[in-house]
PQR file of N, CA, C, O and H, with PARSE charges and radii, in Angstrom:
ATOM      1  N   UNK A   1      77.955 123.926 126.313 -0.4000 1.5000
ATOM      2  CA  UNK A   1      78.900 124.947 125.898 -0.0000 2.0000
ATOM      3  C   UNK A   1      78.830 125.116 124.383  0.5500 1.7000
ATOM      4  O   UNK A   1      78.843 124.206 123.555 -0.5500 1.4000
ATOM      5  N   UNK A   2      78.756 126.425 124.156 -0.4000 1.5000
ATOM      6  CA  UNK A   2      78.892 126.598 122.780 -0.0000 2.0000
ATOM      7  C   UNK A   2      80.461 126.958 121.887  0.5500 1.7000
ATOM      8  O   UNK A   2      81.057 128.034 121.939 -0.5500 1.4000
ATOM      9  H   UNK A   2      78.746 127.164 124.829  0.4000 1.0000
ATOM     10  N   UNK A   3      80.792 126.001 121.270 -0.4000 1.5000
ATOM     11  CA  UNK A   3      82.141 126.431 120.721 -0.0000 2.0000
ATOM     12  C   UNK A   3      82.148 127.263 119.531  0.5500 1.7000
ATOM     13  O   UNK A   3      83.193 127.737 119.084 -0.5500 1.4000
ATOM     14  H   UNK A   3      80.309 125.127 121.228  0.4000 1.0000
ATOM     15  N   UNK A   4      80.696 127.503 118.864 -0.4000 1.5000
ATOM     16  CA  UNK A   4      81.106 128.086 117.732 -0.0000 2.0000
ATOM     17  C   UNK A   4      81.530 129.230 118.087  0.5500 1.7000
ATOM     18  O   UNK A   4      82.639 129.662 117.772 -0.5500 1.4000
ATOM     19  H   UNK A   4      79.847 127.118 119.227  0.4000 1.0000
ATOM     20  N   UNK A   5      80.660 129.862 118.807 -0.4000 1.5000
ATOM     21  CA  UNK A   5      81.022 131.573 119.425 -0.0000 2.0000
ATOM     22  C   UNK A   5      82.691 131.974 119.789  0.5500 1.7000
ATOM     23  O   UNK A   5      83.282 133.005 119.468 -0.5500 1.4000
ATOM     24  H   UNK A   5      79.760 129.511 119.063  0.4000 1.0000
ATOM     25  N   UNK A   6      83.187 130.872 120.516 -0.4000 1.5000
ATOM     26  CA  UNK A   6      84.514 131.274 120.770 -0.0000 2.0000
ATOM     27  C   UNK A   6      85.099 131.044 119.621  0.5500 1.7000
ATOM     28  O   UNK A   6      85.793 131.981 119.225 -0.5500 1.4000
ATOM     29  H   UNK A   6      82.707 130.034 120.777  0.4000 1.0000
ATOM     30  N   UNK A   7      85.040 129.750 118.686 -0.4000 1.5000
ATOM     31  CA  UNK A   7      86.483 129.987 117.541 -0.0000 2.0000
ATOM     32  C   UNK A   7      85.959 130.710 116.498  0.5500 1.7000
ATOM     33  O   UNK A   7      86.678 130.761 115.500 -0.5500 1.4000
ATOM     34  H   UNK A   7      84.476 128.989 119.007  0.4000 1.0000
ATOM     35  N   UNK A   8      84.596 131.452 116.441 -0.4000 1.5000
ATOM     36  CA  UNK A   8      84.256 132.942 115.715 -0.0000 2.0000
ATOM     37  C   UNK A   8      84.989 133.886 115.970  0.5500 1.7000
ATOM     38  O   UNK A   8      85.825 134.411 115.235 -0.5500 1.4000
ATOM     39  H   UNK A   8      84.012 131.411 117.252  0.4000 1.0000
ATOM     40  N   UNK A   9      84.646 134.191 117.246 -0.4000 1.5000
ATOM     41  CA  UNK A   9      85.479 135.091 117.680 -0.0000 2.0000
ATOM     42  C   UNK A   9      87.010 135.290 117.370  0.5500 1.7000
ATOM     43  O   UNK A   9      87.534 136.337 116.990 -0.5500 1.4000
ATOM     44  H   UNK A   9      83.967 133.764 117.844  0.4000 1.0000
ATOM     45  N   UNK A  10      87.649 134.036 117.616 -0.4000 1.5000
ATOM     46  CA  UNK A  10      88.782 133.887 117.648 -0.0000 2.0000
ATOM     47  C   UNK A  10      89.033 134.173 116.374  0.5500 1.7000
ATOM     48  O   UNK A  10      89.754 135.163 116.262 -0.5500 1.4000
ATOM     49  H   UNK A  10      87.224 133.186 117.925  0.4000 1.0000
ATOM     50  N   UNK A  11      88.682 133.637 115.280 -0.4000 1.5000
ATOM     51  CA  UNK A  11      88.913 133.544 114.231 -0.0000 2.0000
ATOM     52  C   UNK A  11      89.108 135.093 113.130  0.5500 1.7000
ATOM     53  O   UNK A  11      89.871 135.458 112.236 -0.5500 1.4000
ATOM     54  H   UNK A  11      88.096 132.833 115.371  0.4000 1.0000
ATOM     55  N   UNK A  12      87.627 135.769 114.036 -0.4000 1.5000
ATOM     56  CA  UNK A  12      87.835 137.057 113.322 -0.0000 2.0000
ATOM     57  C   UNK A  12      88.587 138.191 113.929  0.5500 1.7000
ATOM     58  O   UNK A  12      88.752 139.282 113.384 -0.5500 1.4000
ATOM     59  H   UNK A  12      87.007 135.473 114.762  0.4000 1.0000
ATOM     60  N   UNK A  13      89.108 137.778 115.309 -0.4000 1.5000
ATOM     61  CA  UNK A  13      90.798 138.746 115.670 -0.0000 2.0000
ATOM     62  C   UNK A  13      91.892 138.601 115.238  0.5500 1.7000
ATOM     63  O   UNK A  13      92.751 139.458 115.036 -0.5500 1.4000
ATOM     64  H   UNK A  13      88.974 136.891 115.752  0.4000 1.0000
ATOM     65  N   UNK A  14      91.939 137.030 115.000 -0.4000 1.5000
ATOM     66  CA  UNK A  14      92.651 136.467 114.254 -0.0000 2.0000
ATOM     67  C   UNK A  14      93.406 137.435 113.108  0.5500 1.7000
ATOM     68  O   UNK A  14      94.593 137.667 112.878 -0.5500 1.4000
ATOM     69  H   UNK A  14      91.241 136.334 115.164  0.4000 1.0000
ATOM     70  N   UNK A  15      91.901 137.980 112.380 -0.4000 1.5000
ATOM     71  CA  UNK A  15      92.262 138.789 110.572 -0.0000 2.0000
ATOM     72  C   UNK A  15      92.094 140.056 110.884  0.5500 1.7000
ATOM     73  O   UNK A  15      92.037 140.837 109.935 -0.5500 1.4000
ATOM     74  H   UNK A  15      90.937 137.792 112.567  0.4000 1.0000
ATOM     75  N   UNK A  16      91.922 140.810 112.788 -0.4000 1.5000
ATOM     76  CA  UNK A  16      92.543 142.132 112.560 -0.0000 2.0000
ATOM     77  C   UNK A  16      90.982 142.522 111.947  0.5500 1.7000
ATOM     78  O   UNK A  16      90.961 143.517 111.223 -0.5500 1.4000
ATOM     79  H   UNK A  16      91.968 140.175 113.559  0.4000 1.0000
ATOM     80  N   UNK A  17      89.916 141.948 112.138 -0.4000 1.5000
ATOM     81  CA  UNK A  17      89.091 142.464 111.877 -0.0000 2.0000
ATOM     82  C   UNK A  17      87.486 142.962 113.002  0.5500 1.7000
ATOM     83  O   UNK A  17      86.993 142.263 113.887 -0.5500 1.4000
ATOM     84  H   UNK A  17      89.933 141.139 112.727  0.4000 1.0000
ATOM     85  N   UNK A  18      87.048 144.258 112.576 -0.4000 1.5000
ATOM     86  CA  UNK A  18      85.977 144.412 113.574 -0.0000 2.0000
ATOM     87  C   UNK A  18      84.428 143.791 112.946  0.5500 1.7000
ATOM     88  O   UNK A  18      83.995 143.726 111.796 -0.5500 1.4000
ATOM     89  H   UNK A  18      87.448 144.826 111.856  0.4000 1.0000
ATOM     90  N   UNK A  19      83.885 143.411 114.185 -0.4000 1.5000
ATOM     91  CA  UNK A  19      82.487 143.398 113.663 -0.0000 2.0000
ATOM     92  C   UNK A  19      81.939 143.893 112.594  0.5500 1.7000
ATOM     93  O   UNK A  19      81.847 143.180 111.595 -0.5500 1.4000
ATOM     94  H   UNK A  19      84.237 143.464 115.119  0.4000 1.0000
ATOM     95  N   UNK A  20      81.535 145.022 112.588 -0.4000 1.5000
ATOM     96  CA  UNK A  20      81.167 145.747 111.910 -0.0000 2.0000
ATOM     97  C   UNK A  20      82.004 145.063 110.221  0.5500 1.7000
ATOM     98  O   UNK A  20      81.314 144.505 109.368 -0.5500 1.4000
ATOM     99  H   UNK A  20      81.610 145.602 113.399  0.4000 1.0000
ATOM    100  N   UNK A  21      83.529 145.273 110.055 -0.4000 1.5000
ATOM    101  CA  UNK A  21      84.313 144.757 108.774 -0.0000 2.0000
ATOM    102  C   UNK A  21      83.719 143.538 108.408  0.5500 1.7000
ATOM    103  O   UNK A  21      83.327 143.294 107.267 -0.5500 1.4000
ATOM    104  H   UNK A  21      84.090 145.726 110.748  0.4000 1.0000
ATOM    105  N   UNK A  22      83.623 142.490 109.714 -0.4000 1.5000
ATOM    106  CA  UNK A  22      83.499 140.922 109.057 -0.0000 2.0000
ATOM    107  C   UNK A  22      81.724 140.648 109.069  0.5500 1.7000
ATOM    108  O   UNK A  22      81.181 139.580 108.789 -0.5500 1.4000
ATOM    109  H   UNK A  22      83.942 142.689 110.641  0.4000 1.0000
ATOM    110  N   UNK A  23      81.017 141.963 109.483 -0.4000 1.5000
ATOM    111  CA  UNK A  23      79.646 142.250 109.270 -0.0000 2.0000
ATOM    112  C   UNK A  23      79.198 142.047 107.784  0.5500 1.7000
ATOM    113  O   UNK A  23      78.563 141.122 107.278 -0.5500 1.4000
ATOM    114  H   UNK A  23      81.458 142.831 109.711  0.4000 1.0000
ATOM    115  N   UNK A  24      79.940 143.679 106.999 -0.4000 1.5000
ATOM    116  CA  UNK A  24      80.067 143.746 105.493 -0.0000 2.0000
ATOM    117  C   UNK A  24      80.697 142.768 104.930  0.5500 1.7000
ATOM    118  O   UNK A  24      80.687 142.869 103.703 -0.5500 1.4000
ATOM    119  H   UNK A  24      80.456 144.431 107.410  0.4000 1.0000
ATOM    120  N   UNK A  25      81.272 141.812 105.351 -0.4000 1.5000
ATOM    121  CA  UNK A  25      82.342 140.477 103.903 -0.0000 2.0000
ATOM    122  C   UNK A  25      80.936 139.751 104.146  0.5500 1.7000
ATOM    123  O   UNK A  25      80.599 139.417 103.010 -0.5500 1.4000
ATOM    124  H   UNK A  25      81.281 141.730 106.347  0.4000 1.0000
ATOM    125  N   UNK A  26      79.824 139.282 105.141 -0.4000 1.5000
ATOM    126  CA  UNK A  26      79.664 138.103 105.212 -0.0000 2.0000
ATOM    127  C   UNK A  26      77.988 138.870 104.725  0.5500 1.7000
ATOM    128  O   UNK A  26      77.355 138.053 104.057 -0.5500 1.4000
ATOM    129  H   UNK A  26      80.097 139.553 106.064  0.4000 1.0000
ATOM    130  N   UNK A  27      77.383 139.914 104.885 -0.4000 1.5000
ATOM    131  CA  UNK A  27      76.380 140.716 104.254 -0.0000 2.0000
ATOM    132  C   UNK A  27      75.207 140.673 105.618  0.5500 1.7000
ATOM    133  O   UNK A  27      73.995 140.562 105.432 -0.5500 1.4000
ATOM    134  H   UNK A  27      77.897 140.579 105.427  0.4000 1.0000
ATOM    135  N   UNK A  28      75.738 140.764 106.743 -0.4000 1.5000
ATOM    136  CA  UNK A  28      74.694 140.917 107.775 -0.0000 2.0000
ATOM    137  C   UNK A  28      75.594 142.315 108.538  0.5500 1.7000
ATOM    138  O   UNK A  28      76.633 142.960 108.391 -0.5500 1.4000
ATOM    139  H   UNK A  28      76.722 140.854 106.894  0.4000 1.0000
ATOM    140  N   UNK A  29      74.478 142.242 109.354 -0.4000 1.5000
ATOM    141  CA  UNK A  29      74.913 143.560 110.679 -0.0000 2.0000
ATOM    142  C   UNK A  29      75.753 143.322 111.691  0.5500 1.7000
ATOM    143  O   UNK A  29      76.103 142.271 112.227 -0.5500 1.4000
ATOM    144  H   UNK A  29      73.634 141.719 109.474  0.4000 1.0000
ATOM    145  N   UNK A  30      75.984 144.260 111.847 -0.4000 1.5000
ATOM    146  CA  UNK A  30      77.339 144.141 112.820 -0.0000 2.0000
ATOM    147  C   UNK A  30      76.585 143.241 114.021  0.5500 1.7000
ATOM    148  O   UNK A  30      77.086 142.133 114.217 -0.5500 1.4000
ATOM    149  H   UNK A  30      75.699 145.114 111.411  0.4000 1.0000
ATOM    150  N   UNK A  31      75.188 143.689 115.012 -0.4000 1.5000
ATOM    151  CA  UNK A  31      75.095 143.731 115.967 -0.0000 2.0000
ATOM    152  C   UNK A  31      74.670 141.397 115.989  0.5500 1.7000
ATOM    153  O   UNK A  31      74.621 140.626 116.947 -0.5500 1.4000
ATOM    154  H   UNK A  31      74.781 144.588 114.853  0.4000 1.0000
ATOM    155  N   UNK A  32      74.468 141.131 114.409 -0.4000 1.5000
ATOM    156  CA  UNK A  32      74.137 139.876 114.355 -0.0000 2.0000
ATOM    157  C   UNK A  32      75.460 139.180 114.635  0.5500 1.7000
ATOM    158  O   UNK A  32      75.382 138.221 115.403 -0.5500 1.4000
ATOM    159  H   UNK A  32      74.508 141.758 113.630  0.4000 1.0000
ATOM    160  N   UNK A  33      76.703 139.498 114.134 -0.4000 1.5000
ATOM    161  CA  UNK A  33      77.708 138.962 114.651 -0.0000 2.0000
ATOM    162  C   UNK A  33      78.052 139.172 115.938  0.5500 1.7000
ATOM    163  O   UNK A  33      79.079 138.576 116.261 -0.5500 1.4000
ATOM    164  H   UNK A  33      76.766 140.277 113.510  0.4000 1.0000
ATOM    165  N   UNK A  34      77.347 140.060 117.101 -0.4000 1.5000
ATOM    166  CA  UNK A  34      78.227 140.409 118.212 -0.0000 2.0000
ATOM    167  C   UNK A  34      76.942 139.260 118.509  0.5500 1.7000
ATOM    168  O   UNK A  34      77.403 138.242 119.026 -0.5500 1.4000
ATOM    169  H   UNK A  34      76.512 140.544 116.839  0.4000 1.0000
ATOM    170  N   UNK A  35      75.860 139.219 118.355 -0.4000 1.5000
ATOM    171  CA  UNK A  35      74.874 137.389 119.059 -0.0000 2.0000
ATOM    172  C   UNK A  35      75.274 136.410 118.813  0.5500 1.7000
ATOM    173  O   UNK A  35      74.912 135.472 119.524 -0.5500 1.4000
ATOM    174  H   UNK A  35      75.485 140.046 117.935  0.4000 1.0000
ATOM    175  N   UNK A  36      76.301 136.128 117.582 -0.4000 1.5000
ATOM    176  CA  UNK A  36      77.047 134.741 116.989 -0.0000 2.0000
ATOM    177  C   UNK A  36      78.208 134.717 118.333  0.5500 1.7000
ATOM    178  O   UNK A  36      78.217 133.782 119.134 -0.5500 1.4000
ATOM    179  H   UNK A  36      76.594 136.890 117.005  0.4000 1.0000
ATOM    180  N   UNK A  37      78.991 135.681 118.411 -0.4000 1.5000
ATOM    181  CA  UNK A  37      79.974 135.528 119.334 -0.0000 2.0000
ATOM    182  C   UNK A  37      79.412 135.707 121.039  0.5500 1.7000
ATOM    183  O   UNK A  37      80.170 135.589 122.001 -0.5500 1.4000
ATOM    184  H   UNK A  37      78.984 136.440 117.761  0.4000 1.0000
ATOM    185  N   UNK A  38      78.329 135.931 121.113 -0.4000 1.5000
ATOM    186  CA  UNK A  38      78.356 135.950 122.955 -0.0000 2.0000
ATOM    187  C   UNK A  38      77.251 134.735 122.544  0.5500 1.7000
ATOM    188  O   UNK A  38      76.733 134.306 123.576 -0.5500 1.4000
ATOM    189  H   UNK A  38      77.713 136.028 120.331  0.4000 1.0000
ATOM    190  N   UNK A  39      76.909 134.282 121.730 -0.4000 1.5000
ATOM    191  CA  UNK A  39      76.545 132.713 121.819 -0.0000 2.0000
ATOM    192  C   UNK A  39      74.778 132.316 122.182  0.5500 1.7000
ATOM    193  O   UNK A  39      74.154 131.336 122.589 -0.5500 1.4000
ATOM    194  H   UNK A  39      77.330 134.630 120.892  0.4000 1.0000
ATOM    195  N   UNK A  40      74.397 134.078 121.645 -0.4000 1.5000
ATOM    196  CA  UNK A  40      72.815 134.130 122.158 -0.0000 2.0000
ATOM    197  C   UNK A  40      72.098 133.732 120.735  0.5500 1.7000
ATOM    198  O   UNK A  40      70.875 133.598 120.775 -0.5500 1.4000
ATOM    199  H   UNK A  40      74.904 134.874 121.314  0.4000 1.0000
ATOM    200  N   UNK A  41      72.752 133.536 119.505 -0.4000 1.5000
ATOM    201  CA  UNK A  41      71.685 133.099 118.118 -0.0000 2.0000
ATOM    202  C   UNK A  41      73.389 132.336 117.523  0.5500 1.7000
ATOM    203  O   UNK A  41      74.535 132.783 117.584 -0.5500 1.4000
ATOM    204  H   UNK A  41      73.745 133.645 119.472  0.4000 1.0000
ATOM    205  N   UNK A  42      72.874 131.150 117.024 -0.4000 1.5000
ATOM    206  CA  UNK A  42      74.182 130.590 116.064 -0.0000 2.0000
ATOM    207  C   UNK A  42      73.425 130.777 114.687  0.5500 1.7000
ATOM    208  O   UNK A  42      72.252 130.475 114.465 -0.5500 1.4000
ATOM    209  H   UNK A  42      71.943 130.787 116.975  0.4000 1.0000
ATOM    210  N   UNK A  43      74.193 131.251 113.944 -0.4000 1.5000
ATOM    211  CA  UNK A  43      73.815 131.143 112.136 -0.0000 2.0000
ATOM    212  C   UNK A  43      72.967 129.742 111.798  0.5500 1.7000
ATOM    213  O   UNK A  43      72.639 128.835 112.564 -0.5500 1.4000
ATOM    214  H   UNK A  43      75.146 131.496 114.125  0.4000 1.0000
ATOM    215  N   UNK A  44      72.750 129.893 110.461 -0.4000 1.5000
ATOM    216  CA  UNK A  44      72.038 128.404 110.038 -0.0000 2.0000
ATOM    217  C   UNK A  44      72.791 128.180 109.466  0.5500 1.7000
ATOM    218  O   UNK A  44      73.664 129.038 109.337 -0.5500 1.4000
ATOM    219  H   UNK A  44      73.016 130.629 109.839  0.4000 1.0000
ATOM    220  N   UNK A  45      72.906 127.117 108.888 -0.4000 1.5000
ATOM    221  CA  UNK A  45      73.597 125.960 107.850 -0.0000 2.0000
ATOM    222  C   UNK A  45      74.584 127.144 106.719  0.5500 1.7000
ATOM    223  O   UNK A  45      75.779 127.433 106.766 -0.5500 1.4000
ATOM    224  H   UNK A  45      72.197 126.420 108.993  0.4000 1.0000
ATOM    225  N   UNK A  46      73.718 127.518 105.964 -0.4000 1.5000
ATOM    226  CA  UNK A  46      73.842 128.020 104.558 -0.0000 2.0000
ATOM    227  C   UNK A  46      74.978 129.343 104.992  0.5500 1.7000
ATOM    228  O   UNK A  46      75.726 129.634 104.059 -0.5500 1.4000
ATOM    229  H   UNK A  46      72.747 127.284 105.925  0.4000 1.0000
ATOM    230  N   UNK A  47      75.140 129.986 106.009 -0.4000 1.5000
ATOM    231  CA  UNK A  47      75.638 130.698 107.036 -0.0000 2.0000
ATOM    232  C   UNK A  47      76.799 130.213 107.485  0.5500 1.7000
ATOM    233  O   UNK A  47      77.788 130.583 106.853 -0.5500 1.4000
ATOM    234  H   UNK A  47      74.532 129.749 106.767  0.4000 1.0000
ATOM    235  N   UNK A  48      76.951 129.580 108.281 -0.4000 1.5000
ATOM    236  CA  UNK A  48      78.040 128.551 108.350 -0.0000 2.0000
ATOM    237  C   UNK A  48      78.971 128.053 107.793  0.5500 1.7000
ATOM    238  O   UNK A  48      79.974 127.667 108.393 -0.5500 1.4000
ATOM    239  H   UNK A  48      76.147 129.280 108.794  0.4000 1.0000
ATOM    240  N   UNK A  49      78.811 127.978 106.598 -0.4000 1.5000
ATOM    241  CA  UNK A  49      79.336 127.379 105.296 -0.0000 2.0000
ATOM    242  C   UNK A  49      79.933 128.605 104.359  0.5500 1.7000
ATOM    243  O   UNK A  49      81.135 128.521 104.110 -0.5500 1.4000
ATOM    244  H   UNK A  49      77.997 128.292 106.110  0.4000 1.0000
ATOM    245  N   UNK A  50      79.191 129.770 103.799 -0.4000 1.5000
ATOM    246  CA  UNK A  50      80.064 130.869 104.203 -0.0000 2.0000
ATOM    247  C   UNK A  50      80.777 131.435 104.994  0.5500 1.7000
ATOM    248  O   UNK A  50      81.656 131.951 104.303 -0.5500 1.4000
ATOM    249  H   UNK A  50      78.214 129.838 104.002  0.4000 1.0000
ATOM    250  N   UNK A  51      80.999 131.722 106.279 -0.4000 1.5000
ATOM    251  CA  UNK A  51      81.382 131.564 107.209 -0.0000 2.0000
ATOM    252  C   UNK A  51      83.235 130.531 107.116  0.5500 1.7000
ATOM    253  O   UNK A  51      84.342 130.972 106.807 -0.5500 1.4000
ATOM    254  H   UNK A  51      80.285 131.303 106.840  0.4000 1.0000
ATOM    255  N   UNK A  52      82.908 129.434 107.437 -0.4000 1.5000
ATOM    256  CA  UNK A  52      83.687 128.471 106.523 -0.0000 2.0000
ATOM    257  C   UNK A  52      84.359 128.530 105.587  0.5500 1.7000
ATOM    258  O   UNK A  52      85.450 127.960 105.616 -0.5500 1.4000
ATOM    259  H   UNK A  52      82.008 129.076 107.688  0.4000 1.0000
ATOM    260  N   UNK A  53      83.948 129.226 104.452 -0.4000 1.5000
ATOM    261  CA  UNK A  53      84.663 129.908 103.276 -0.0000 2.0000
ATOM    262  C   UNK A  53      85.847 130.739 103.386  0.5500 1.7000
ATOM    263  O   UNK A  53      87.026 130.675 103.041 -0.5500 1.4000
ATOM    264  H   UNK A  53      83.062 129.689 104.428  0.4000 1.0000
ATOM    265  N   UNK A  54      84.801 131.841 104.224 -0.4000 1.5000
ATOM    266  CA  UNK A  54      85.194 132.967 104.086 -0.0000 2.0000
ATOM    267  C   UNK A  54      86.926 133.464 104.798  0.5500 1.7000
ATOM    268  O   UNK A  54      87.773 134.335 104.598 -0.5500 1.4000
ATOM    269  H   UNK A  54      83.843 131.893 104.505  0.4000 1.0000
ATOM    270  N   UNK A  55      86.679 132.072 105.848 -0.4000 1.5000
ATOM    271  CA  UNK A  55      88.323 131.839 107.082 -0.0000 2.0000
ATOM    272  C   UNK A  55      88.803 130.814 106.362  0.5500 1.7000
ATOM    273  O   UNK A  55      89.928 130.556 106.789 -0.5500 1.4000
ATOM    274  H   UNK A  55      85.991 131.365 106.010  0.4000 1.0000
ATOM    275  N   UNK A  56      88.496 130.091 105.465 -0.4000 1.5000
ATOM    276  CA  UNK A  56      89.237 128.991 104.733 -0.0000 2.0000
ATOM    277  C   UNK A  56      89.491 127.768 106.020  0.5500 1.7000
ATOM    278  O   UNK A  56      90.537 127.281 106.450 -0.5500 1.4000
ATOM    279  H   UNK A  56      87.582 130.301 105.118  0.4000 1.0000
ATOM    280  N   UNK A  57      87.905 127.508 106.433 -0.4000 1.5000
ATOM    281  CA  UNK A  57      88.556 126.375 107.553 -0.0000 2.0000
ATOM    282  C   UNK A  57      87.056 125.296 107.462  0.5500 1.7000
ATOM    283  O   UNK A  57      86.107 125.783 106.848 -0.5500 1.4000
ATOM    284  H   UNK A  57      87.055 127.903 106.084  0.4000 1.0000
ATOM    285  N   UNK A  58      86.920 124.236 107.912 -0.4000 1.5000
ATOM    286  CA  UNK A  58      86.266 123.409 107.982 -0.0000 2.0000
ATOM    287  C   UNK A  58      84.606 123.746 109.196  0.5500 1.7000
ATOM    288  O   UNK A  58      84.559 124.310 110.289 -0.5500 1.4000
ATOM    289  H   UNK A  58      87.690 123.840 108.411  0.4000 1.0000
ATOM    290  N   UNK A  59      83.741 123.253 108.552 -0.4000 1.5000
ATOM    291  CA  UNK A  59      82.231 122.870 109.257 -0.0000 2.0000
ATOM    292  C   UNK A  59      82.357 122.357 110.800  0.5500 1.7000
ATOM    293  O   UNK A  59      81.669 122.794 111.723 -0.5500 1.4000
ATOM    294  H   UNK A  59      83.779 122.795 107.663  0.4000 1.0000
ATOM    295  N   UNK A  60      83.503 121.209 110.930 -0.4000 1.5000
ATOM    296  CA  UNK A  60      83.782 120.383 111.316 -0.0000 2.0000
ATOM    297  C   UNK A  60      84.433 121.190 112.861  0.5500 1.7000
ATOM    298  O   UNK A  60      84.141 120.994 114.041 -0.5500 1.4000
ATOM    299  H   UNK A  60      84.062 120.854 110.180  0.4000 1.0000
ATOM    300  N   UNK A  61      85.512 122.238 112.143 -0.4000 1.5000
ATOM    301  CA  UNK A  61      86.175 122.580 113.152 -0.0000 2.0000
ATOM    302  C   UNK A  61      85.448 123.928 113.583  0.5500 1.7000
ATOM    303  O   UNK A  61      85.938 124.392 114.612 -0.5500 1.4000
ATOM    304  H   UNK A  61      85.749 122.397 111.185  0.4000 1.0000
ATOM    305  N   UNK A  62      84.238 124.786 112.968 -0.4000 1.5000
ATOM    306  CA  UNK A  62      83.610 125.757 113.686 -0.0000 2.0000
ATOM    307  C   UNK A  62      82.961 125.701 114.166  0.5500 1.7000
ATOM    308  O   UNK A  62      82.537 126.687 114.770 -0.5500 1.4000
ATOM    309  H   UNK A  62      83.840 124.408 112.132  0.4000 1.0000
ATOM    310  N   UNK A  63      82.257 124.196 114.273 -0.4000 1.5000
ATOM    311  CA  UNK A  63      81.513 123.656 115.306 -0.0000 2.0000
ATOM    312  C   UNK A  63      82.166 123.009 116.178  0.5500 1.7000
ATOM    313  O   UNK A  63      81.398 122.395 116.919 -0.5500 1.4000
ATOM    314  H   UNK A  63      82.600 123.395 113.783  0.4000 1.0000
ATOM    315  N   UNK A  64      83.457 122.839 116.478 -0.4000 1.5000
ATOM    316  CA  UNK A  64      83.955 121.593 117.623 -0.0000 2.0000
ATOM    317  C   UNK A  64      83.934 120.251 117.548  0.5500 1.7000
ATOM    318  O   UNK A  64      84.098 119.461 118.478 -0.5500 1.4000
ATOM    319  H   UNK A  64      84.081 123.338 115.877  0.4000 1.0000
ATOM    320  N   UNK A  65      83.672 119.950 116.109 -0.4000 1.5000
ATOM    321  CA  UNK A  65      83.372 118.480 115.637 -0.0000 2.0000
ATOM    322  C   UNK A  65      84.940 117.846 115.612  0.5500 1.7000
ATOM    323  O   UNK A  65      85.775 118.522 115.011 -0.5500 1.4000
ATOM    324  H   UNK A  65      83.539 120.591 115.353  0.4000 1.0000
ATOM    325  N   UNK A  66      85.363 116.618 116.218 -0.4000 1.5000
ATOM    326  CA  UNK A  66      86.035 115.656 116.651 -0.0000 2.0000
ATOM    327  C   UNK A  66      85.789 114.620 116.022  0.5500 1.7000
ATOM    328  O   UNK A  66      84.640 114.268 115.757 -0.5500 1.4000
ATOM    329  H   UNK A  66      84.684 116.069 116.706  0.4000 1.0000
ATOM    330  N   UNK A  67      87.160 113.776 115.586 -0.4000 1.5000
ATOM    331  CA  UNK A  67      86.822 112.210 115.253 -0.0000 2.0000
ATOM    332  C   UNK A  67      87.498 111.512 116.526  0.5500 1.7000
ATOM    333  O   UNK A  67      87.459 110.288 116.652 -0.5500 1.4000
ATOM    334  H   UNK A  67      88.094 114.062 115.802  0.4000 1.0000
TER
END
């Protein structure tokens, strides 16, 4: 199971925002975020971490990482 896709998702209804909007903040295409969220390509590292930034939330928790 992939969790990043769902708390992406979640995250960017969360801010009331469309693809396409959280396309332009993060500098890719809309249609690359609609493959992040149905879970067919995950970002890389450097991606992620913006990503991370950009919702003000942890690596840890957009991957499903647990202690």
């Amino acid at each position: 199971m992939n969790y990043f896709n769902e708390v992406f998702k979640e995250l960017r209804l969360g801010e009331n925002l469309t693809q396409e909007q959280l396309g332009q903040e993060l500098g890719v295409p809309q249609h690359t975020i609609a493959k992040w969220e149905r879970g067919i390509h995950t970002p890389k590292l450097n991606m992620l971490i913006k990503i991370a930034d950009y919702f003000e939330v942890t690596l840890d928790y957009l991957v499903g990482r647990s202690f």
